[in-house]
C-alpha beads as a LAMMPS data file, in Angstrom:
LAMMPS data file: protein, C-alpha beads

213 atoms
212 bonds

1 atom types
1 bond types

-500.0 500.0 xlo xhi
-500.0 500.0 ylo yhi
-500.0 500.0 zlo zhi

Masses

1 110.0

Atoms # bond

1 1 1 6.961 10.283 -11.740
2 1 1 7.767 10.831 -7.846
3 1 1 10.355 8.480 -6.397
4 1 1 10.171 6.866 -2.512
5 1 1 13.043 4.696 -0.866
6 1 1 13.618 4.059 3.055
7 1 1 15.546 1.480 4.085
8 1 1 14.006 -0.430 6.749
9 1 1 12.447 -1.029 9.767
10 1 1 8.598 -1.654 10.414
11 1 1 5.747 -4.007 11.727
12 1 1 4.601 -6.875 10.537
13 1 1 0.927 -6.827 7.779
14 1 1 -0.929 -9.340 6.773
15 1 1 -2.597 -9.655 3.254
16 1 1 -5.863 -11.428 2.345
17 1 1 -8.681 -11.433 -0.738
18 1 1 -9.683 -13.553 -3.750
19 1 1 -8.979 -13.469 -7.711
20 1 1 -5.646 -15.007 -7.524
21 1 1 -3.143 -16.919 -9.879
22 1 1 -0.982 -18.586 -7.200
23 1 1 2.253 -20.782 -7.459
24 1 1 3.647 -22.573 -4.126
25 1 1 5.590 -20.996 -1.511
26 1 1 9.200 -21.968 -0.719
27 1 1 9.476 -20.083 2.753
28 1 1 10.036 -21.925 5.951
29 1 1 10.129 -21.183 9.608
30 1 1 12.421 -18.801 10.401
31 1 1 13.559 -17.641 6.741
32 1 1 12.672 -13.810 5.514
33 1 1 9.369 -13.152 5.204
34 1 1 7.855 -10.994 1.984
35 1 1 4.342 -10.417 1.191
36 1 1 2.050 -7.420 -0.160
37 1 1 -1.001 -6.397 -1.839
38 1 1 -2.349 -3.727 -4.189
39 1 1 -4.790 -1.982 -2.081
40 1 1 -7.591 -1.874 0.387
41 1 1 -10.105 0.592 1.456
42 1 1 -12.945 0.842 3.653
43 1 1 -15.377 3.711 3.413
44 1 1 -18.097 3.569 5.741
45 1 1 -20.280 0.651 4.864
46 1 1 -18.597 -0.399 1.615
47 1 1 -15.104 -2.938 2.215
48 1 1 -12.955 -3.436 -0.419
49 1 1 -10.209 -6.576 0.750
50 1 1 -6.890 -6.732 0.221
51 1 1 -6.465 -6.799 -3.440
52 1 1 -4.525 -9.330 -5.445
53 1 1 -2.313 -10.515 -1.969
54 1 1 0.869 -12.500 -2.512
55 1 1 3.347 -14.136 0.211
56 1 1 6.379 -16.021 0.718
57 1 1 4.494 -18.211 3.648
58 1 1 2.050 -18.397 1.030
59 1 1 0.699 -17.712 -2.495
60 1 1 3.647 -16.206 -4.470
61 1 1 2.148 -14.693 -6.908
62 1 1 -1.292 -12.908 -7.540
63 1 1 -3.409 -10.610 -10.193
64 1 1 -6.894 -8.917 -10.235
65 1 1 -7.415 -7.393 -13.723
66 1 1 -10.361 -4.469 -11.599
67 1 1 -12.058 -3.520 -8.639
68 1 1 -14.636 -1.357 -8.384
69 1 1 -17.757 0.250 -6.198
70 1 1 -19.653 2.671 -7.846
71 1 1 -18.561 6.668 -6.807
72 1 1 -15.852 5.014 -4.016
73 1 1 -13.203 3.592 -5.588
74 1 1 -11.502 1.776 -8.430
75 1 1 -7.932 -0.415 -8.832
76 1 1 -7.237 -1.968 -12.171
77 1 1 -4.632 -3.854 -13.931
78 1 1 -3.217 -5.333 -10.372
79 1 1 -0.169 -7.855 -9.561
80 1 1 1.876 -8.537 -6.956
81 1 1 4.786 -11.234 -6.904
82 1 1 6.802 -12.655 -3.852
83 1 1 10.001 -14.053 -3.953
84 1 1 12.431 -15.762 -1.587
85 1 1 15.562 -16.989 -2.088
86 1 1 16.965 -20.873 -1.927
87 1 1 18.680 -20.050 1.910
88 1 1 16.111 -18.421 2.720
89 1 1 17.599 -14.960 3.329
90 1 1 16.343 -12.846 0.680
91 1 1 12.557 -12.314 -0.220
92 1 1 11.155 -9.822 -2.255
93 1 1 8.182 -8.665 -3.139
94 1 1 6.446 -6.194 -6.039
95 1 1 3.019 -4.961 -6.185
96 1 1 2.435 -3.165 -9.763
97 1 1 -1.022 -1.408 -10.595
98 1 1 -2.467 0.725 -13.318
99 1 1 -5.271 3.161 -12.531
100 1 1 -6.417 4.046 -9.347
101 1 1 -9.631 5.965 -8.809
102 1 1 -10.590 8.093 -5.389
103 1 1 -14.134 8.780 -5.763
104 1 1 -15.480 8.754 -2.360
105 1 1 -14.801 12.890 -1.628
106 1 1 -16.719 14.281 -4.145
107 1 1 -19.712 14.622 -2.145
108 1 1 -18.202 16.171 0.173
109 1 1 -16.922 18.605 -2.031
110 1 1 -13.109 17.253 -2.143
111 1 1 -11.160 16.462 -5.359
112 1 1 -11.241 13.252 -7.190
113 1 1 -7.594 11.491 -6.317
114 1 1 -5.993 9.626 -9.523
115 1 1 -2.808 7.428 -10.128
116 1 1 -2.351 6.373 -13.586
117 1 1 0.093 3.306 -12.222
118 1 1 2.097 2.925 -9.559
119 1 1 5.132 0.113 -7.963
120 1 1 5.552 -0.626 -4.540
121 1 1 8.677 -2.927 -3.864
122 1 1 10.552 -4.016 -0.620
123 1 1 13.513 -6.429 -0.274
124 1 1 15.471 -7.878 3.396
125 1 1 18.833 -7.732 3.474
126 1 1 21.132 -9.839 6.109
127 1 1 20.221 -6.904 8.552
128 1 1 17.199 -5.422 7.552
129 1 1 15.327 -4.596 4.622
130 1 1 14.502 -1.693 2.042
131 1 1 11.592 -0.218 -0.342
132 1 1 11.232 1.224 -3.558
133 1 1 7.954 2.988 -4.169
134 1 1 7.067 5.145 -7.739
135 1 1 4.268 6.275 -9.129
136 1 1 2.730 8.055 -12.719
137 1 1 -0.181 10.410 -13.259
138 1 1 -1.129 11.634 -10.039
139 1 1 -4.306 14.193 -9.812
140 1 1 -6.232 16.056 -7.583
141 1 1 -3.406 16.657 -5.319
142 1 1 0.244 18.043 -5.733
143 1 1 3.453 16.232 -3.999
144 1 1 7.524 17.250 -4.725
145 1 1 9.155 15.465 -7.360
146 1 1 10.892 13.228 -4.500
147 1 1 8.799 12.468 -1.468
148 1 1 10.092 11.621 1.760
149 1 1 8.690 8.915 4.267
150 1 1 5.376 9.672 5.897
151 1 1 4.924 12.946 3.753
152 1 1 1.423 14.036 4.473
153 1 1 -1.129 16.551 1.989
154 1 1 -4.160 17.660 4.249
155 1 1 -7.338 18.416 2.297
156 1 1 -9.269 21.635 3.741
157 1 1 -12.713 22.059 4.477
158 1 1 -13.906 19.675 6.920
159 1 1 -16.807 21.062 9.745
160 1 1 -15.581 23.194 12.276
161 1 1 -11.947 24.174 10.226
162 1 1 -11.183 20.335 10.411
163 1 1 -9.664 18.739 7.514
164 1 1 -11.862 16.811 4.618
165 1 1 -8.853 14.453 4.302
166 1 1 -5.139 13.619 4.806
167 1 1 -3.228 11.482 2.064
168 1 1 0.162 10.161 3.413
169 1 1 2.698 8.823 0.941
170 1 1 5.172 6.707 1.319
171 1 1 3.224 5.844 4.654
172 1 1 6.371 4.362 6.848
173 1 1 5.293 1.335 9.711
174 1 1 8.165 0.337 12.231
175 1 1 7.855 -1.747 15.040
176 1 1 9.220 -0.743 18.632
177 1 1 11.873 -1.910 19.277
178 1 1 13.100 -1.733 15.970
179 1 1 13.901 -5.551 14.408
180 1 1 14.902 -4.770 10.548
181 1 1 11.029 -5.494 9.613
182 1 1 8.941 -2.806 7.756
183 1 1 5.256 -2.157 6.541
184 1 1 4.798 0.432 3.415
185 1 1 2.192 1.877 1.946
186 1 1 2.462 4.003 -1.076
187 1 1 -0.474 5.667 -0.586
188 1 1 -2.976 6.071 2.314
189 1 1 -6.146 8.138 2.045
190 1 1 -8.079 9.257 5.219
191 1 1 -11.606 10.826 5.422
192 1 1 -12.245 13.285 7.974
193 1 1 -9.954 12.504 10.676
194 1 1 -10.565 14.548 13.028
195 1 1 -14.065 13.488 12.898
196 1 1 -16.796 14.472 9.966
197 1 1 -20.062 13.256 8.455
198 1 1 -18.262 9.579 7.582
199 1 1 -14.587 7.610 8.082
200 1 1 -12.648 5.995 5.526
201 1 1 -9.279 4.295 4.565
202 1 1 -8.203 4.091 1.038
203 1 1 -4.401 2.120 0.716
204 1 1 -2.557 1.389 -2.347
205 1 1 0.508 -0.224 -3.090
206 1 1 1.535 -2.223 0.338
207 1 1 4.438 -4.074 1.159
208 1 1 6.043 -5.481 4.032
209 1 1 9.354 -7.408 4.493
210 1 1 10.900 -9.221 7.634
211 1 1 14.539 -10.473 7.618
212 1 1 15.480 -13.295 8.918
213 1 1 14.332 -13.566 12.677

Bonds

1 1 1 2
2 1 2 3
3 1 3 4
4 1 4 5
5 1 5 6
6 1 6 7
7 1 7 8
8 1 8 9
9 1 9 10
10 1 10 11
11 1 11 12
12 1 12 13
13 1 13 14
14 1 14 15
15 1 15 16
16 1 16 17
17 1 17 18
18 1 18 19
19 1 19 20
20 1 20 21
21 1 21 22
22 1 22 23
23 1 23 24
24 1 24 25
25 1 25 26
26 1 26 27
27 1 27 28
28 1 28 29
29 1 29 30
30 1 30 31
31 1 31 32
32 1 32 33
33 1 33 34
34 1 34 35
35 1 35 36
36 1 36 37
37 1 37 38
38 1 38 39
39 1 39 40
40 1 40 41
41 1 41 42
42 1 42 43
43 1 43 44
44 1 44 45
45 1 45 46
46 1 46 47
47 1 47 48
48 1 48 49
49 1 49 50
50 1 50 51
51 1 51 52
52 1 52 53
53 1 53 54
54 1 54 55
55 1 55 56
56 1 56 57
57 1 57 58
58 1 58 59
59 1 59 60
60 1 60 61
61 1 61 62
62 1 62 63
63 1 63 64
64 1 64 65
65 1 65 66
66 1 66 67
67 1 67 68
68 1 68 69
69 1 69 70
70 1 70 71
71 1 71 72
72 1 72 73
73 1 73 74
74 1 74 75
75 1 75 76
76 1 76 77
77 1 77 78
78 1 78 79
79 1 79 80
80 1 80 81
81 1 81 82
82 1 82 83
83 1 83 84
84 1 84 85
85 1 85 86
86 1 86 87
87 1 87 88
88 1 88 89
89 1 89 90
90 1 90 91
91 1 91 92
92 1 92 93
93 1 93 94
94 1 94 95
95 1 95 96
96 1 96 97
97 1 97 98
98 1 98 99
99 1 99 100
100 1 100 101
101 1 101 102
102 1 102 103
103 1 103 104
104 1 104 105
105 1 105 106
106 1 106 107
107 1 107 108
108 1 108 109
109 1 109 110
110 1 110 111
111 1 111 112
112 1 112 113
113 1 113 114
114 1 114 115
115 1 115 116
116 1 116 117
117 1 117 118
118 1 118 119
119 1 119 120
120 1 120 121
121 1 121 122
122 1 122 123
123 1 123 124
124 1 124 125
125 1 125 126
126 1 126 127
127 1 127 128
128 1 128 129
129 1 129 130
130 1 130 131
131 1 131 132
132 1 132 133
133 1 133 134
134 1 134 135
135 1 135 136
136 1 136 137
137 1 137 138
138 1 138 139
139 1 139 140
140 1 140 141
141 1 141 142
142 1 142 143
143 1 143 144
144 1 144 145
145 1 145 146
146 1 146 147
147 1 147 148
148 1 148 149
149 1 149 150
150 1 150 151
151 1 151 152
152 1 152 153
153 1 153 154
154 1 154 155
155 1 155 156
156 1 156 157
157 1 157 158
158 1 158 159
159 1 159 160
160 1 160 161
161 1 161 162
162 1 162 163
163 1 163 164
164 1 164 165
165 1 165 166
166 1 166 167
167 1 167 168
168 1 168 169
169 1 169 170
170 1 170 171
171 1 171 172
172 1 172 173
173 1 173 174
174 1 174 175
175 1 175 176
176 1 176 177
177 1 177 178
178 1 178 179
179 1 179 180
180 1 180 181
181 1 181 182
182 1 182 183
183 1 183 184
184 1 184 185
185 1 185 186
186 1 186 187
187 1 187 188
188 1 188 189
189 1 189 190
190 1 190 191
191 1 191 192
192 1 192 193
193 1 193 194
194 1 194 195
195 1 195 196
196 1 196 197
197 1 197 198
198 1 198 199
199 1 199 200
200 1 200 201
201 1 201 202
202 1 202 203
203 1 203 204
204 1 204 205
205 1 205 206
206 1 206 207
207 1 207 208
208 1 208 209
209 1 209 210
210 1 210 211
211 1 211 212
212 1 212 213
C-alpha cells in the first residue's frame, strides 16, 4: 500500500458524467466547496467522462459499479461521497475504487498499468485544506513505499529516445496566488508527451477542496 498526504493549496476542477445515486446538496454561496470523481481518460478518439462525480454545490453522493473500452481502459467498483458541514466550513470529499485497468500501451510495446483499489480524500480546514491519497496492488510500474507530491515514473522507448509515457502520482494542482484551494489526482497517465504516434490522459482518483472564500 503507498501512502500520499499534502496539505493544501490548488485550483479549482470541475466533475461531470452519468450513472449516479445522488442525495441533495447543502452548500451555499460562499461556504467550502468539495467535489471529486473516480477517473477520466481520453485516448485519442475514445473519451471516457468523469466517472461517478459528486459535489457539495451539487450531487453528494455518486457510484458506477464499471467502465470499460475494449484494450484502453477499465474502472470498476466506483464511489465518491461529498460532505459539508452545517456552517458551512468543512466539506469533504472521498472517491473509493476497486480495479483499475491501463490497457492503452500495449501496442506500443509499454506495460499494462494495474491498481487493485485505491482512496483519494481531501478535507478544508478554516485556512486551507488537506488530502489523503492510498492505493493497493499496483503493476507494471514500481513507486517507494511513501510517495511524495508530483512524483513522476517515465516509461522508455518512445521515437527518437522520447518517452512512451509519464505516470505522476499524487499529481499536486495549486492556483497562483495561492488561496488554501487544491486539485489532486492520485494518478495521472500520459502517452507520449513529448510527441509520438497518439496522445492520451488516463486520471484516477480526483479531488479538489476550496475553503471558505
Amino acid at each position: 500500500m503507498a501512502l500520499m498526504t499534502v496539505p493544501a493549496h490548488a485550483a479549482p476542477g470541475d466533475a461531470t458524467a452519468a450513472d449516479y445515486l445522488s442525495v441533495p446538496a447543502q452548500a451555499a454561496p460562499g461556504d467550502a466547496i468539495a467535489a471529486g470523481h473516480a477517473g477520466t481518460t481520453k485516448v485519442g478518439q475514445v473519451t471516457v467522462p468523469s466517472i461517478a462525480p459528486c459535489s457539495t454545490e451539487g450531487r453528494m453522493q455518486a457510484t458506477k459499479s464499471e467502465t470499460t473500452v475494449a484494450d484502453v481502459v477499465t474502472y470498476s467498483n466506483n464511489k465518491s461521497v461529498c460532505t459539508i458541514d452545517g456552517v458551512g466550513e468543512i466539506a469533504t470529499v472521498t472517491v473509493t475504487g476497486g480495479r483499475y485497468r491501463f490497457d492503452a500501451l500495449i501496442p506500443y510495446g509499454g506495460p499494462r498499468i494495474r491498481l487493485a483499489s485505491f482512496t483519494a480524500r481531501c478535507e478544508t480546514t478554516l485556512t486551507g485544506s488537506r488530502s489523503t491519497l492510498q492505493f493497493t496492488g499496483l503493476s507494471g510500474i514500481q513507486v517507494p513505499s511513501r510517495i511524495p507530491k508530483n512524483y513522476v515514473v517515465t516509461i522508455p522507448g518512445g521515437p527518437g529516445g522520447k518517452p512512451k509515457a509519464t505516470v505522476t502520482f499524487n499529481e499536486v494542482i495549486t492556483p497562483s496566488p495561492p488561496n488554501g484551494s487544491m486539485t489532486v489526482h492520485l494518478m495521472h497517465i500520459r502517452m507520449f508527451p513529448a510527441g509520438g504516434p497518439t496522445t492520451g490522459d488516463s486520471y484516477v482518483g480526483t479531488v479538489f477542496c476550496s475553503p471558505v472564500s
